[in-house]
BADOTI-844749 format. One record per residue (C-alpha): chain; z, x, y. Coordinates in nm, 2 decimals. Example, Ala and Ser with C-alpha at 12.3 -4.5 7.8 and 13.67 -1.06 7.14 Angstrom:
BADOTI-844749
('A',(0.78,1.23,-0.45))
('A',(0.71,1.37,-0.11))
//
This chain:
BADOTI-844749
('A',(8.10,18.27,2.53))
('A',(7.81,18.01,2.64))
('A',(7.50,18.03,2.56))
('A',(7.29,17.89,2.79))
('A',(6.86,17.81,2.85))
('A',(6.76,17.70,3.12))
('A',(6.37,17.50,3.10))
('A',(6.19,17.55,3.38))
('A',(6.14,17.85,3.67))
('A',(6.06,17.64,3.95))
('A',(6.31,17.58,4.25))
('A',(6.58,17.41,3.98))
('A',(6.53,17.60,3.73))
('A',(6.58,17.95,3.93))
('A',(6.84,17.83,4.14))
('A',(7.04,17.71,3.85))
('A',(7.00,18.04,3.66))
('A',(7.11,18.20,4.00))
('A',(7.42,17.99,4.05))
('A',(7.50,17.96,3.69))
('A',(7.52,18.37,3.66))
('A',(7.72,18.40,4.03))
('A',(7.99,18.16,3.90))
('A',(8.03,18.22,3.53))
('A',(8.00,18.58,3.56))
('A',(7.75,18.83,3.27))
('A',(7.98,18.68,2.98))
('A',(7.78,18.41,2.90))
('A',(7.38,18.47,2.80))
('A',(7.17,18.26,3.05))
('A',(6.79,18.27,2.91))
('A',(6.50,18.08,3.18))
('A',(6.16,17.94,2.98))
('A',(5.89,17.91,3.21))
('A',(5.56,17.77,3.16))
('A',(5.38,18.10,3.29))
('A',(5.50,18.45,3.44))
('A',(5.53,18.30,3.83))
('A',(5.73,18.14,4.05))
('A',(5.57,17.95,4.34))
('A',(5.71,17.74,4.64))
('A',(5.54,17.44,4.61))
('A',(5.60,17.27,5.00))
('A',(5.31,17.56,5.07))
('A',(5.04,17.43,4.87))
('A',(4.91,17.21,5.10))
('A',(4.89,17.54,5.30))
('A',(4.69,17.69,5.06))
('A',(4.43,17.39,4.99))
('A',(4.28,17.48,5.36))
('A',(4.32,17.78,5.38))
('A',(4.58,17.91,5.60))
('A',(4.77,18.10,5.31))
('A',(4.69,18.26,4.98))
('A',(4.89,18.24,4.69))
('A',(5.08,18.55,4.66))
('A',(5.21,18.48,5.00))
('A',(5.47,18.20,4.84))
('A',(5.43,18.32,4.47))
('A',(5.55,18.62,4.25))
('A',(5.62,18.71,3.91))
('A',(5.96,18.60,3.85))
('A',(6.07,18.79,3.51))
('A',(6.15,19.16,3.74))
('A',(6.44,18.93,3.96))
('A',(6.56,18.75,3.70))
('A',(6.65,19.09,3.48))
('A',(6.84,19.21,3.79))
('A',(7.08,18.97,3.71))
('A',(7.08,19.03,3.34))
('A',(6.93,18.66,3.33))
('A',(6.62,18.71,3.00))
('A',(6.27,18.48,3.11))
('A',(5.99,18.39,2.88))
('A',(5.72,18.30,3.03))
('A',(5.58,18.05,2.76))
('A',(5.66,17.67,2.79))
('A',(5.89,17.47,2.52))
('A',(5.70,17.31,2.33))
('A',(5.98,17.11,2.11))
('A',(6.40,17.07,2.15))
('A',(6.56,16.99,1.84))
('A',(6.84,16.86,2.03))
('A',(7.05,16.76,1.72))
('A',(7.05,17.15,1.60))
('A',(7.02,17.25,2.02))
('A',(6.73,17.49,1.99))
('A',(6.43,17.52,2.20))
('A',(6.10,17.62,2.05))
('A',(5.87,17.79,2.22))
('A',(5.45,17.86,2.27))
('A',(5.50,18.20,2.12))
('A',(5.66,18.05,1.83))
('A',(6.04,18.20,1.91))
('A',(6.33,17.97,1.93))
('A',(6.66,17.94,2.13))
('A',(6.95,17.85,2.05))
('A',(7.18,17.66,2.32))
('A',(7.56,17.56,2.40))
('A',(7.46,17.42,2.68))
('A',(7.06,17.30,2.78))
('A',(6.95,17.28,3.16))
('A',(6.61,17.06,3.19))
('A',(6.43,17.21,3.49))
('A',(6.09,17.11,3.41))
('A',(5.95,16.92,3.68))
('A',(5.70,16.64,3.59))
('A',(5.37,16.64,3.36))
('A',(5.08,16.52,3.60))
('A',(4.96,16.19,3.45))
('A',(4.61,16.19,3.60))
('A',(4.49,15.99,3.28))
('A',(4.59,15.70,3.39))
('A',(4.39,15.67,3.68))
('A',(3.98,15.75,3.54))
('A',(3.80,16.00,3.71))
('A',(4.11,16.15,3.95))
('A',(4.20,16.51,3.85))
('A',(3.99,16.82,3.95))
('A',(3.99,16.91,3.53))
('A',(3.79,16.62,3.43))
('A',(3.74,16.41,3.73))
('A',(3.63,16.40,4.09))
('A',(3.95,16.45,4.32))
('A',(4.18,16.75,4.39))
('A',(4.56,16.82,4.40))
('A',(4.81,16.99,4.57))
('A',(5.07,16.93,4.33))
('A',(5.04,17.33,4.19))
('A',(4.92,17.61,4.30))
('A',(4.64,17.66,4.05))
('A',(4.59,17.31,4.19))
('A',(4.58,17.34,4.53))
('A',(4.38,17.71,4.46))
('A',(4.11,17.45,4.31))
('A',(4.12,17.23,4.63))
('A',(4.06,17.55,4.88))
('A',(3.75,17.62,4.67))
('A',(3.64,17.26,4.65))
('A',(3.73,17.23,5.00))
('A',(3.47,17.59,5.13))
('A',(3.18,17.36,4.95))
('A',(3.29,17.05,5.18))
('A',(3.31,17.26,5.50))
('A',(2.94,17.36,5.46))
('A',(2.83,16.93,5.41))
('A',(3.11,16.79,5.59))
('A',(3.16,16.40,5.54))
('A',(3.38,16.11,5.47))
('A',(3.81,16.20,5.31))
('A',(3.96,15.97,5.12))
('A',(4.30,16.13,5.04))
('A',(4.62,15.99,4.91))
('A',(4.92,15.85,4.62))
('A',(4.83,15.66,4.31))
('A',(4.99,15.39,4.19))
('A',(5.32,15.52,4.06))
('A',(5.33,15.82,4.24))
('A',(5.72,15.94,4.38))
('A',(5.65,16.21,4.62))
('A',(5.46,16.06,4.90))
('A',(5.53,16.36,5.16))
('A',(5.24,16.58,5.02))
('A',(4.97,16.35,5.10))
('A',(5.08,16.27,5.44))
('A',(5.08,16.63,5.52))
('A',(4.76,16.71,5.36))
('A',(4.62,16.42,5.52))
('A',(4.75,16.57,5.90))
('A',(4.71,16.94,5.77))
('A',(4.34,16.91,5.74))
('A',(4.29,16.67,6.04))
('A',(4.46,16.96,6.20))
('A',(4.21,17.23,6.07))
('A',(3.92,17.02,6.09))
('A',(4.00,17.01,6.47))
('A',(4.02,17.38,6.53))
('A',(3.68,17.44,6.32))
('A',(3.53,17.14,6.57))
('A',(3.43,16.98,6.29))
('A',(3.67,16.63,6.28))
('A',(3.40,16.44,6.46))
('A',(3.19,16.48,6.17))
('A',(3.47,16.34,5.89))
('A',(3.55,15.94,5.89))
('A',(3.95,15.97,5.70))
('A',(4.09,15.73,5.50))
('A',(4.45,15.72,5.37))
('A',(4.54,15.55,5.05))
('A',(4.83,15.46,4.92))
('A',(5.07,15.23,4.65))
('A',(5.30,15.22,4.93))
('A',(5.39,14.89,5.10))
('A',(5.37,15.02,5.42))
('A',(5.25,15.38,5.62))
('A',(5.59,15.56,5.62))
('A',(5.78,15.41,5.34))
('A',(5.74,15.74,5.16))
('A',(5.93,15.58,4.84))
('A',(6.24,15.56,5.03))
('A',(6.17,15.20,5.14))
('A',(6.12,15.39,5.53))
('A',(6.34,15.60,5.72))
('A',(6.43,15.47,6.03))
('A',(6.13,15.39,6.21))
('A',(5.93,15.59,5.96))
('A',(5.68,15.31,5.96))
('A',(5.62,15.25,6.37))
('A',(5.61,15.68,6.39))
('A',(5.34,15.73,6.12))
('A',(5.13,15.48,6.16))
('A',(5.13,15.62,6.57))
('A',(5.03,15.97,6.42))
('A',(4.77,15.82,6.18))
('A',(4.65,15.59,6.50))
('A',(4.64,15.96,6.70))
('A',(4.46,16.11,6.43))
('A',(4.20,15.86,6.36))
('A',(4.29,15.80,5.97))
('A',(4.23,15.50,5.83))
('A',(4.48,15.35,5.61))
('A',(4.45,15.11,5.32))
('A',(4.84,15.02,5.16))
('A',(4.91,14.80,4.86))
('A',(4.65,15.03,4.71))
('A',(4.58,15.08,4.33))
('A',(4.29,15.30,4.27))
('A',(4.08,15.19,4.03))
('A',(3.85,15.42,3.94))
('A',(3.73,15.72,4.07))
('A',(3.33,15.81,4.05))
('A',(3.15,16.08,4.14))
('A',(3.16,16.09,4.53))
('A',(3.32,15.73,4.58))
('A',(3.63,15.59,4.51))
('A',(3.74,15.19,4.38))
('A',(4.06,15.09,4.56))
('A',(4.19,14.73,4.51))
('A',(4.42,14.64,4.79))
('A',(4.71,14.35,4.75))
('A',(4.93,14.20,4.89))
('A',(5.33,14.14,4.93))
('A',(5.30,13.99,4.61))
('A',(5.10,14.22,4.43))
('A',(4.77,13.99,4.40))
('A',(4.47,14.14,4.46))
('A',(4.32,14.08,4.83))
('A',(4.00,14.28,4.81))
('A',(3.82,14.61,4.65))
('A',(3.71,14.91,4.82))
('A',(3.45,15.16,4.75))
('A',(3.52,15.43,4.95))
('A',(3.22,15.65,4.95))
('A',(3.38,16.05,5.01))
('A',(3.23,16.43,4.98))
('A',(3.63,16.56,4.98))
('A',(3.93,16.39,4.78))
('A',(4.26,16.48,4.74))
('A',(4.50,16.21,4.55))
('A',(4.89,16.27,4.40))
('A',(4.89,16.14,4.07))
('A',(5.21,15.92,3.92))
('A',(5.45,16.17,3.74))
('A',(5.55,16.17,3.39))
('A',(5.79,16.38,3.18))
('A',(5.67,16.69,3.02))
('A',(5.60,16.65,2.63))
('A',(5.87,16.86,2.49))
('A',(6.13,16.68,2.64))
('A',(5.97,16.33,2.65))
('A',(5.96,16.33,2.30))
('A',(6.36,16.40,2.21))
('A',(6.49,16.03,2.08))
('A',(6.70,15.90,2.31))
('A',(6.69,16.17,2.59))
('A',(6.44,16.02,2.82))
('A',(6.31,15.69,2.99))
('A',(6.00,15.53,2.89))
('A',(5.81,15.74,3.15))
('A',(5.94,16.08,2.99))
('A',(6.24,16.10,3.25))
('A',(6.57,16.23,3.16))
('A',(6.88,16.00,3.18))
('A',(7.17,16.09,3.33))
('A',(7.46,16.00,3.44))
('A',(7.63,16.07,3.77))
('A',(7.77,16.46,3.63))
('A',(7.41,16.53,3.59))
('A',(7.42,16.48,3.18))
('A',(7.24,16.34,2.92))
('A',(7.50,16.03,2.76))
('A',(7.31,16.11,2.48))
('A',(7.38,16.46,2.41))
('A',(7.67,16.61,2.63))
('A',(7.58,16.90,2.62))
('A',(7.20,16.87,2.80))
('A',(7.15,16.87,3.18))
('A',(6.88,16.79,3.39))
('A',(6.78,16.87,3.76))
('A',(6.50,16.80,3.97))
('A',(6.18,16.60,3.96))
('A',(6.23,16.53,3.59))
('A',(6.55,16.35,3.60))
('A',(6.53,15.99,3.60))
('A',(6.60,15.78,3.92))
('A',(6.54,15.42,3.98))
('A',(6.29,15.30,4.27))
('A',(6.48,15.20,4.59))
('A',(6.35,14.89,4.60))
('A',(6.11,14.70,4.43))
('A',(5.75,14.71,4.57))
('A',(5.39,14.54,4.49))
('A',(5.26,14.79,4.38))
('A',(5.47,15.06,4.16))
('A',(5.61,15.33,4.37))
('A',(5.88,15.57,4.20))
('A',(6.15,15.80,4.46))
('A',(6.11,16.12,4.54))
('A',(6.32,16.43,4.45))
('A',(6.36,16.66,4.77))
('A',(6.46,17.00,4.76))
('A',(6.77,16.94,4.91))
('A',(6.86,16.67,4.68))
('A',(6.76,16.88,4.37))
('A',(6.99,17.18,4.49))
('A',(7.28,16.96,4.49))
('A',(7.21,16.85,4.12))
('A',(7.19,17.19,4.02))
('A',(7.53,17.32,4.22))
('A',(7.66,16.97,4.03))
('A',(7.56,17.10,3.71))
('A',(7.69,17.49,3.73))
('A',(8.05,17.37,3.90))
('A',(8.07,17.06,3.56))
('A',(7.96,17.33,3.29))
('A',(8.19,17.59,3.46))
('A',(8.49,17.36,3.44))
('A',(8.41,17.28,3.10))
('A',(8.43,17.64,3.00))
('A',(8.74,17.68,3.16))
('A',(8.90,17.34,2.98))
('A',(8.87,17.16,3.32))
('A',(8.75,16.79,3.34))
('A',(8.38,16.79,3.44))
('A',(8.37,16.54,3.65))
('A',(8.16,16.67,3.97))
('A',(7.92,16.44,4.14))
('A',(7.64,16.53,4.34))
('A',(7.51,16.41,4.63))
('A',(7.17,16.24,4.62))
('A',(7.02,16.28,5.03))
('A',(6.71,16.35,5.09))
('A',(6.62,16.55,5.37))
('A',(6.25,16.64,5.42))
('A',(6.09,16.87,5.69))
('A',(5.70,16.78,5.65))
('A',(5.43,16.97,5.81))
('A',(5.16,16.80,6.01))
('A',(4.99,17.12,6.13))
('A',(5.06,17.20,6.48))
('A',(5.37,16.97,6.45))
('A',(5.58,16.82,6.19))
('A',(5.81,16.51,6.10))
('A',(6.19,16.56,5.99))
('A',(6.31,16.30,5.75))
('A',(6.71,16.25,5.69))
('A',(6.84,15.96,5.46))
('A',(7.20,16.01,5.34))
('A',(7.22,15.87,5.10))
('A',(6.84,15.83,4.99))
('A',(6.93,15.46,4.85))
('A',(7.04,15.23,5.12))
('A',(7.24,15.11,5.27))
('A',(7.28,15.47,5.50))
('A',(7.54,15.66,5.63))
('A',(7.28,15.84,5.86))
('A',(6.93,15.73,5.91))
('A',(6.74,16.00,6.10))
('A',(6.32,16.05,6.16))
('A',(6.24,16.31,6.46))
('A',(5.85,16.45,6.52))
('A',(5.77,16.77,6.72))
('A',(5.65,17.10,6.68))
('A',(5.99,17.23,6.59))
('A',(5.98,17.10,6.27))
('A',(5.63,17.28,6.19))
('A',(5.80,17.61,6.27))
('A',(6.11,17.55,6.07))
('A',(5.92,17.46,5.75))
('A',(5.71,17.80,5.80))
('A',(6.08,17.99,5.88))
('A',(6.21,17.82,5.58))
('A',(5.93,17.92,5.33))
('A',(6.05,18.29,5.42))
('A',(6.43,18.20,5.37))
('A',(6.36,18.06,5.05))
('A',(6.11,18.28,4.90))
('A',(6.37,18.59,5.00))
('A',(6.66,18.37,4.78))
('A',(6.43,18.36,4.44))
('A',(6.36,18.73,4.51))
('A',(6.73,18.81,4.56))
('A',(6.86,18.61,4.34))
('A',(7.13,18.49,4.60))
('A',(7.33,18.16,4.46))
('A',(7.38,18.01,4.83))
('A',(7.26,17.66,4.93))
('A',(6.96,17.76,5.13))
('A',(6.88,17.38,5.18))
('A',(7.24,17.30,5.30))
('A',(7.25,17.63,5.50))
('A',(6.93,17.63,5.69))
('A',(6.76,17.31,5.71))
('A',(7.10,17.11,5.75))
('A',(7.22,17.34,6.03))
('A',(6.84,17.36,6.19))
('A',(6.86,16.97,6.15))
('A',(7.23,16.96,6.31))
('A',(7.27,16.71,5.98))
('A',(7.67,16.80,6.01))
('A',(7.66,16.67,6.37))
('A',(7.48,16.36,6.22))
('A',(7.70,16.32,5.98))
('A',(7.98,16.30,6.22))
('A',(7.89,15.98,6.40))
('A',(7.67,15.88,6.17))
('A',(7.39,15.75,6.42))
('A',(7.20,16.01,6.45))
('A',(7.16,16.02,6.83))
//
């Protein structure tokens, strides 16, 4: 018998505790720790920030559906792994012990290391959590009632560029239908090299398509960005160039602001010797494990993964859903081998596949693999794609309430995508 814990009860997290208890069957104790009683989709929070959904349409309290499968939750964070004696301690000062440890976390939010962004103790909002992007729909009311100038954007370091773009579109979209975009000068900022490189060094031509919708939309754009500072109602921007010198400074005067912070590890596990990189990121190798400690996995946004290419200004990869279900099926298939005295020796496959929203249409992404060179290169925009991330927020909310182990990523978005036709001639046409 395994004892197994599970940090984290986000999309990783749950769907690892899902598949883990499908394949290894109600012999072996699987225990979730969850930094607070609900789960949330996160792809809708930019949804939420404008007010086209509330939050218990894509979030519920996650401890009923876990017991159904005799899986135990405790809804208070880690706060320390002693990963020598493998026990996890926890907020409410209980402690776990572990065979086998599954790092789910997702990242810590580093707004501290740009001043003044953070809605907390700065000037700009998020849509990185729901309490987040709950924040920004309030902050957002005030601005509809004194509309003016949006800066909205990715910090310097930031991995998951996807969010901001579809903010960005999502409330040009909104601002349309309340006949108020002719009062609003955008502006989009970025660390990116270029509109559409989205941290995967482009996608096709990811590049010529955004900057068309940007164009369409009438968002500025300002790349090569590092925010400075951020000040009450303006923002400092330096921009540079292919070489990372500085070309000029903005001060982008704004009533609204919405910017992704760079990602960090969260402290508990940031802080185990030897676990993590110097950004708080788990290292693993290609089974999904820690060389460290055999015995740790990690899935998701808090695993470690190099940038795709190098840039001017930092930029770090993103972790799509798709991606992060095929660490966790990676993990569950290595750890149930290993129980059964098998090698462990599965390898997941890092694609990323992304369906973002643009409001009344949407822009598929499809890199396999995410580093280049690709086996399929793939960027398609139409309304389709807006309906099947609003179908697939249903599909996936009904798998964390069922507690159903299938690959809802692989199931629905690559058949919606026809990715197994793509993959087939491997063009994409």
């Amino acid at each position: 018998m395994a004892n197994i814990v599970v940090l984290g009860a986000g999309l990783a997290g749950m769907s690892a505790a899902y598949e883990l208890r499908d394949r290894l069957g109600k012999s072996h104790p699987i225990t979730v720790i969850g930094d607070g009683e609900r789960f949330s989709f996160t792809p809708s929070n930019p949804w939420l920030a404008v007010g086209w959904r509330q939050a218990d349409d894509f979030t519920f309290a996650v401890g009923q559906y876990l017991a159904r499968k005799d899986i135990e939750f405790v809804p208070h964070r880690a706060t320390r792994i002693d990963a020598a004696g493998n026990r996890v301690e926890t907020a409410d000062g209980r402690a776990f012990d572990y065979d086998y440890l599954l790092v789910c976390t997702g990242p810590r939010l580093a707004f501290e290391e740009v001043p003044g962004t953070g809605s907390v103790s700065g000037h700009t909002q998020s849509v990185c959590t729901t309490p987040h992007a709950q924040a920004a729909w309030e902050a957002y009311q005030a601005f509809l009632k004194d509309p003016g100038p949006i800066v909205i954007g990715a910090v310097q370091g930031a991995s998951c560029f996807g969010p901001a773009y579809e903010f960005a579109m999502i409330v040009d979209a909104d601002l349309r239908k309340r006949k108020l975009r002719d009062k609003v000068p955008m502006t989009f900022v970025t660390s990116e090299p270029y509109i559409g490189h989205m941290g995967l060094g482009g996608v096709g031509d990811s590049k010529g398509l955004m900057e068309s919708e940007m164009r369409q939309r009438h968002i500025q754009w300002i790349t090569n960005a590092k925010v400075k500072e951020v000040r009450a109602g303006e923002a400092l921007v330096v921009e540079h160039d292919g070489q990372g010198q500085p070309t000029g400074e903005h001060t982008l005067p704004f009533k609204f602001s919405m910017l992704l912070p760079a990602f960090k590890g969260v402290d508990a596990v940031a802080q185990v010797e030897g676990l993590c990189n110097p950004r708080g990121f788990v290292v693993i190798d290609k089974h999904q494990r820690s060389p460290r400690y055999p015995n740790i996995f990690a899935a998701g946004v808090c695993v470690a993964i190099p940038p795709v290419e190098a840039t001017p200004i930092p930029t770090g990869a993103p972790k799509t859903g798709f991606m992060i279900e095929s660490m966790v099926t990676t993990i569950v298939r290595n750890i149930q081998a290993e129980l059964q005295g098998k090698p462990a020796d599965f390898e997941g496959t890092w694609n990323a596949v992304c369906l973002a929203d643009m409001g009344d249409t949407g822009v598929a992404f499809v890199a396999l693999p995410q580093i280049p060179p690709r086996n399929v290169t793939w960027t398609k925009v139409g309304k389709w794609v807006h309906v099947a991330k609003v179908s697939f927020e249903k599909y996936f909310l009904y798998k964390m309430r069922h507690g159903t182990s299938e690959p809802i990523y692989e199931k629905y978005v690559m058949k919606a995508l026809g990715i197994e036709r793509l993959k087939s001639n491997g063009n994409g046409k």
